[in-house]
N, C-alpha and C positions, 0 to 999 in steps of 0.2 A: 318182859317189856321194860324198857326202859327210858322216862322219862325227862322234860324237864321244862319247865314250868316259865316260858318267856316272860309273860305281862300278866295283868288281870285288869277288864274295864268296870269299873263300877256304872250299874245302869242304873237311871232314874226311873226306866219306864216300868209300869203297872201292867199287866199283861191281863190281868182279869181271865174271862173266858174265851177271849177272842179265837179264833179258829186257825187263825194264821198268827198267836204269839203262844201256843200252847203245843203240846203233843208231837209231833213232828217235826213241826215250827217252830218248839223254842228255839231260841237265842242261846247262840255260845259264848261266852265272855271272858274265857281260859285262852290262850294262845301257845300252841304247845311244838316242842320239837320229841321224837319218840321214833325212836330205831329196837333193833333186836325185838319187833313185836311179833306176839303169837301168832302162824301160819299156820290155819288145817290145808291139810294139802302143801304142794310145792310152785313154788314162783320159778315160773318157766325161766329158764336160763338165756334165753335170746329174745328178752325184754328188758331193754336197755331206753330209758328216757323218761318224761314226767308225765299222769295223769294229772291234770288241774280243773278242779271247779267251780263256778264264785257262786257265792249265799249273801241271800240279804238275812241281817242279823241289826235290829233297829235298838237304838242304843238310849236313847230317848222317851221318855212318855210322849205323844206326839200332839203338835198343835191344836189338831181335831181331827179326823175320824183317818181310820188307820189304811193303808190298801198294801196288800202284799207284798208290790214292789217299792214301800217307802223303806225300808232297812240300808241299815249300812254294809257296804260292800266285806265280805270277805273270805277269801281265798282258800281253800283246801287242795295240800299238794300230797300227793305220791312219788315217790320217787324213786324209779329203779334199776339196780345194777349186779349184774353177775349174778343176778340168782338172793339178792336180800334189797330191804325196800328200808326207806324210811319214809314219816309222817310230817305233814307240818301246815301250820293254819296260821293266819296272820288276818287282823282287817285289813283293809286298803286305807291306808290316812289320806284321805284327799284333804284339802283345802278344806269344803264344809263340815269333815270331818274334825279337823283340828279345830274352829271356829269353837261347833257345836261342846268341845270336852273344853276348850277354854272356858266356854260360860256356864256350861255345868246343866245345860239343858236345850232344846230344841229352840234350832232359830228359823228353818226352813219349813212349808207348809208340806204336806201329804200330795198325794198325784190327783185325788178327786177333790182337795180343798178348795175354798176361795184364797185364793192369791194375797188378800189383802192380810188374811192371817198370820203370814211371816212376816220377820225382820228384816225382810231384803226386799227388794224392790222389782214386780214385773214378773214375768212366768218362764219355769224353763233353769236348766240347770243352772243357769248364771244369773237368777233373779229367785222368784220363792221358791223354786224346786231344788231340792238337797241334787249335787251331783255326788254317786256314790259309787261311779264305776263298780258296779253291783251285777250287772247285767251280764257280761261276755269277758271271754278272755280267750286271749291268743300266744300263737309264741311267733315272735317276727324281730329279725335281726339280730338274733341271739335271745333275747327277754322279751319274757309274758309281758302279755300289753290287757289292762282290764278298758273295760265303757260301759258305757251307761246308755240305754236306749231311750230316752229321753235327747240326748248329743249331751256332749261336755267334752272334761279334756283328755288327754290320752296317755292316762298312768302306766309308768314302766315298774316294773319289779323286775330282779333277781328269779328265773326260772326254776332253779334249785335250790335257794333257801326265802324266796318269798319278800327278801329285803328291798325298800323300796325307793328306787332309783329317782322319783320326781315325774314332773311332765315335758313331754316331748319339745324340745324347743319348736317344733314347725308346728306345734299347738297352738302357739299365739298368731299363726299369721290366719288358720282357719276358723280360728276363735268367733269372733265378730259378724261370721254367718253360720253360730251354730256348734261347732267345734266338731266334734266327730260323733257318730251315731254308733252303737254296739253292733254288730259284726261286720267288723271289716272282713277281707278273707286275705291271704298268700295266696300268691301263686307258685307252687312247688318247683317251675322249670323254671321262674328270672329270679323269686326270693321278693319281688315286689308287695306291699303292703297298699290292697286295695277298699278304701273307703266310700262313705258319702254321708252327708250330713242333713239335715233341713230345719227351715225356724219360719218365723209367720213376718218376716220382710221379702219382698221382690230379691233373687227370683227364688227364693223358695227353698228349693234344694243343689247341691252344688255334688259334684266327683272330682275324688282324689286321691292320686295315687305316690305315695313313699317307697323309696329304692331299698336293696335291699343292705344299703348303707344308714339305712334311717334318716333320707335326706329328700322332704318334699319336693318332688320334680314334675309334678303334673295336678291341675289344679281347675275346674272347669264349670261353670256355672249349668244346670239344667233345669230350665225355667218351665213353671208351674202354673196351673190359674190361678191358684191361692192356698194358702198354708192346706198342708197335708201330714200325714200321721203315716210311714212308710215308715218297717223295721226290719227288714233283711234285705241283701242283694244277693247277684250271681255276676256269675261271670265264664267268658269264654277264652280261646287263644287270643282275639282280637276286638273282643267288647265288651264292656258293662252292661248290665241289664237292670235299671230301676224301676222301681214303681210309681205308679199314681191310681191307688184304689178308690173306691167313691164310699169307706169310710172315715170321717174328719169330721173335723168340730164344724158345727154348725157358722156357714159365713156368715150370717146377720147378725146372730149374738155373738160372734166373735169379736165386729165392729166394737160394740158395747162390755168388751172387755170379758164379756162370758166363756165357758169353755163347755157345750154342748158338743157329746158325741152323736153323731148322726151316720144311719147308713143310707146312702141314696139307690137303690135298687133299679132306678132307671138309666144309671148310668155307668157307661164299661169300665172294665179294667183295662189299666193303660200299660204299656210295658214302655220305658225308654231305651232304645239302645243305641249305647254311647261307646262311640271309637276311645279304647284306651292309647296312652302313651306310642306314638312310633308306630300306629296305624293311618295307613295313607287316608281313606275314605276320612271325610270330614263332616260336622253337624251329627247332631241328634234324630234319628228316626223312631217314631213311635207307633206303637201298634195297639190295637182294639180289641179285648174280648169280654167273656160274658162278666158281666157283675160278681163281685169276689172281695175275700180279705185273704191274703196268705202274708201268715206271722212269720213263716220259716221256710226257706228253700232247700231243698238238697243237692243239687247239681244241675250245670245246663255245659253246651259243648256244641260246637258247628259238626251239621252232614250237611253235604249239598250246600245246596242254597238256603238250608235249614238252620236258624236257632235253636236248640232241643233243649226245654226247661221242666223240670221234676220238683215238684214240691207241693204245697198243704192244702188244697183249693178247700173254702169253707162255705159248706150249705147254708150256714146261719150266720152271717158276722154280726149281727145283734143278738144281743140278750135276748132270750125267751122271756116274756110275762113270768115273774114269779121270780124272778133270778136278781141279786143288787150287785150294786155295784163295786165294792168293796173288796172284791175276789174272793170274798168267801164260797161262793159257787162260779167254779170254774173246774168243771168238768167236761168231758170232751163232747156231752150232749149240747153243750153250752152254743158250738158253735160249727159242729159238725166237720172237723178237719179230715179229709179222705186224700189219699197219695194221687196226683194230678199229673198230665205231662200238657205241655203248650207248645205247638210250634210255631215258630214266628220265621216266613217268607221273606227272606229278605232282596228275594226278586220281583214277587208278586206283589208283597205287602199284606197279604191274606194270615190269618191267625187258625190255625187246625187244634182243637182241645180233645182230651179222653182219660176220663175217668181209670184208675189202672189200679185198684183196690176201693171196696165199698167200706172198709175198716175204720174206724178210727186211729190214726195214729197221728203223733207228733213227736218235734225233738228230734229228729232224722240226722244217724250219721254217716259216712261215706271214708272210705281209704281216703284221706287227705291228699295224698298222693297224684289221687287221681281228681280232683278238682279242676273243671275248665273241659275236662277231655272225656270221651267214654266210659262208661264204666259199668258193673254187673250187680255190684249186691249194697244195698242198703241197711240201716241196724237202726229200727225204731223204738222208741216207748209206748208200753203199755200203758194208758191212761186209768187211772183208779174213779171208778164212777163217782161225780158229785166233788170232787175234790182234785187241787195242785197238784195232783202225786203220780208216781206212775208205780204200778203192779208188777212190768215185766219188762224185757225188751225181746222184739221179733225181729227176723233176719229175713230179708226180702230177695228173692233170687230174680233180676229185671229181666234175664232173660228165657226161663222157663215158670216166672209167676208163681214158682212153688216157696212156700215160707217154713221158718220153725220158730220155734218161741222158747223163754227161758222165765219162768213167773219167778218171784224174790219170795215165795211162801206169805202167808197169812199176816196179818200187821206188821209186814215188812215190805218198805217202799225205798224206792232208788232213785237215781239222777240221773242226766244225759248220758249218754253212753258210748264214748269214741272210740274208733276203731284202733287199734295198736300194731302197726305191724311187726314183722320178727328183723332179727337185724338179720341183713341177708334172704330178706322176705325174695321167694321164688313164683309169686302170685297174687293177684288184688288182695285175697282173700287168706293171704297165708300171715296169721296174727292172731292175736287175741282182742278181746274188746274188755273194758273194764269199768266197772260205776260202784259209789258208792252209794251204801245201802244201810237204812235205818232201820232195824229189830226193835219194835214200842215193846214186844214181851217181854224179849231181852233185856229193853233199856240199852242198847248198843247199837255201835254202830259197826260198819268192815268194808273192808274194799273187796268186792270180787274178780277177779280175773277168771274169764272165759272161751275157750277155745271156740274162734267166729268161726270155724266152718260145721262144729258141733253145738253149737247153745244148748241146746234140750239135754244137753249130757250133765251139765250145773257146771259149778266152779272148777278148774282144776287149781285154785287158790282161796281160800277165804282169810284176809288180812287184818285183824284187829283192831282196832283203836283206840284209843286212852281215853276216848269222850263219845258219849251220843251226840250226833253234828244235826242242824237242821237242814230241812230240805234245801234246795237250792236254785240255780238255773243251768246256764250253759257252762261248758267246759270243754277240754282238748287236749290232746294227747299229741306231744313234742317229741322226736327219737333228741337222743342225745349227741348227735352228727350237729344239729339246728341249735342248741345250747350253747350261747358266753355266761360262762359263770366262776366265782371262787371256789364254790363247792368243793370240800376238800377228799369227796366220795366215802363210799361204804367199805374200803379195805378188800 
């Protein structure tokens, strides 16, 4: 292996016992570049592009009381070509980033704190909430784009060496109602970057969609009854599909500046669905079903007169008695996420739901490929009881319901898990998947690469790495056709 040794951040914070700054969760504060690393097994030759992940890694001893998603954003890449790969991690320097290492300690409040604990003024990435583009990342118009699910702004990087480009100029014009929420998606046939945002002014939440020039060309208000907490979207050939679930902050203590999460049980889940860009049909029509939180989607696509939407329906969006707040239990009992389909009538107006796994899963990934349109097999995480981590990933077949699974062995836990296709893929399905994976007996960490139509067969790559990395969130897997980069390759 060969290393080398970019930066190093000196942390103030005190990690004590906490569950989410220890074991798994430590913090990385090495930033490393690392080629010619040890490979059991062989890196398939017709994987060609970047695995990318983001981790919060919190840099600060924190104002007061800590929550999983207050870390600082940053980036773990893969990167692969002709059959050898390199490694490489960078934070995200955002804005509150730099601020924060200017003063040599925290100046933003926590996700459950009170507001008035920070040095900044009001709630929300651009007021006490750190923006740490922490959350998501994408690859659109050549370079990875990180966000933050909170909204904030829309940091670019370098897809192959992680170097970091600044923020989007058409950041500032959607700034002021919120700026951008974490998963936007591509759309694989225009190259278009589809977003939406929301904040706690009139109306609420807004859609918006970026060319595949990275130049804002569609921009649309979708107005709400009052601030809401929505964190993924879908999308079709010709629609956006938002949310307005009846989990959100409490509206009377919100008046009084409080921030009470509340789940209303008597009241439906809402679906908006918004004509994108250069669709004749115009206005917002919305639809009604049963009471719900879905954190994550996996795909939706028109039959018929049908909307068809797949993703995470939750038997429990509230905490059980006995559970805090803190994310230190956040396991999949927590909230009961099972694989869901919706269809939304866009003749009738009628809403049709069915259950389509009794499983716990979450984290759902899909041929990128095929986003917006049809598609056959899905690639979940296995959730680790009681805890943020996942045990395995399963591979879902949507058309004959049959699955298989790949567990990461005994105190070894992994990360999202995106599908990879081959260059010259002949099939949804013809590709690898790959996540990285933390060994606490080891002390290590690696990337595995997995043939998606066998998982149960284990890696046919296990990739090394110079560092144990902490858990993380989302991630995505870029062919390198979709990459602008200096990059000067692997020879």
């Amino acid at each position: 292996m060969s290393t080398v040794v970019v930066d190093r951040i000196q942390p103030t914070l005190q990690p004590g016992n906490h569950p989410y700054l220890t074991g798994p969760f430590t913090p990385n504060y090495v930033e490393y570049n690392a080629t010619d690393l040890e490979v059991i097994g062989k890196i398939p030759e017709r994987l060609n592009g970047v695995y990318l992940r983001n981790t919060q890694n919190p840099v600060h001893q924190p104002l007061g009381t800590f929550h999983i998603f207050d870390g600082d954003g940053m980036l773990h890449l893969m990167s692969f070509q002709n059959g050898k790969c390199e490694y490489r991690n960078r934070f995200t320097r955002t804005k509150a980033f730099q601020e924060e290492q200017a003063a040599g300690h925290a100046l933003y409040a926590g996700l459950i704190d009170k507001p008035s604990l920070a040095q900044r003024p009001g709630w929300g990435a651009r007021g006490g909430l750190r923006d740490t583009a922490a959350t998501d990342v994408i690859v659109h118009a050549g370079s990875a784009l990180a966000t933050f699910y909170q909204c904030g702004e829309p940091y670019r990087l370098d897809a192959r060496t992680l170097e970091l480009k600044g923020v989007d100029a058409w950041g500032a014009r959607v700034l002021p109602d919120g700026g951008i929420s974490a998963h936007p998606k591509v759309d694989p046939k225009t190259g278009d970057l589809l977003f939406f945002n929301y904040s706690k002014q009139a109306p609420f939440m807004h859609y918006g969609e970026v060319d595949r020039h990275n130049q804002l060309v569609h921009y649309v208000p979708v107005p709400l009854p009052g601030p809401r907490l929505p964190h993924d979207m879908l999308f079709t050939e010709h629609f956006a599909i938002l949310n307005d679930f009846p989990l959100h902050w409490d509206e009377e203590l919100l008046k009084q500046g409080k921030h009470k999460l509340c789940y209303y049980a008597d009241k439906p889940a809402r679906f908006a669905v918004v004509p994108r860009r250069g669709t004749p049909q115009t206005g917002v029509r919305w639809f009604e079903a049963s009471p719900t939180y879905v954190l994550h989607w996996l795909n939706a696509w028109e039959e018929g007169d049908e909307i068809v939407m797949h993703g995470y329906h939750q038997k429990t969006p509230m905490p059980k008695a006995g559970y805090d707040n803190t994310g230190a239990t956040m396991g999949p009992e927590r909230y009961g996420p099972t694989l869901y389909c919706w269809r939304l009538n866009l003749r009738t107006g009628e809403t049709r739901e069915e259950r389509l796994d009794d499983r716990h899963f979450e984290f759902g990934m899909v041929n990128a490929q095929y986003w917006g349109r049809p598609y056959r097999y899905s690639y979940h995480m296995v959730a680790h009881p009681g805890a943020f981590l996942f045990d395995g990933i399963t591979r879902y077949d949507h058309t004959t319901r049959e699955s298989q699974s790949y567990l990461f062995g005994k105190d070894r836990f992994g990360s999202e898990s995106p599908f990879a296709p081959c260059q010259n893929a002949q099939a949804e399905d013809d590709g690898y998947v790959v996540s990285f994976v933390t060994d606490m007996a080891a002390d290590r960490s690696e990337c595995v690469v997995l043939d998606a139509r066998n998982l149960a067969a284990g890696p046919v790559a296990r990739i090394l790495l110079p560092h144990r990395i902490s858990s993380g969130t989302h991630s995505c897997w870029a062919d390198a056709s979709e990459i602008v980069s200096d990059w000067p390759g692997l020879g």
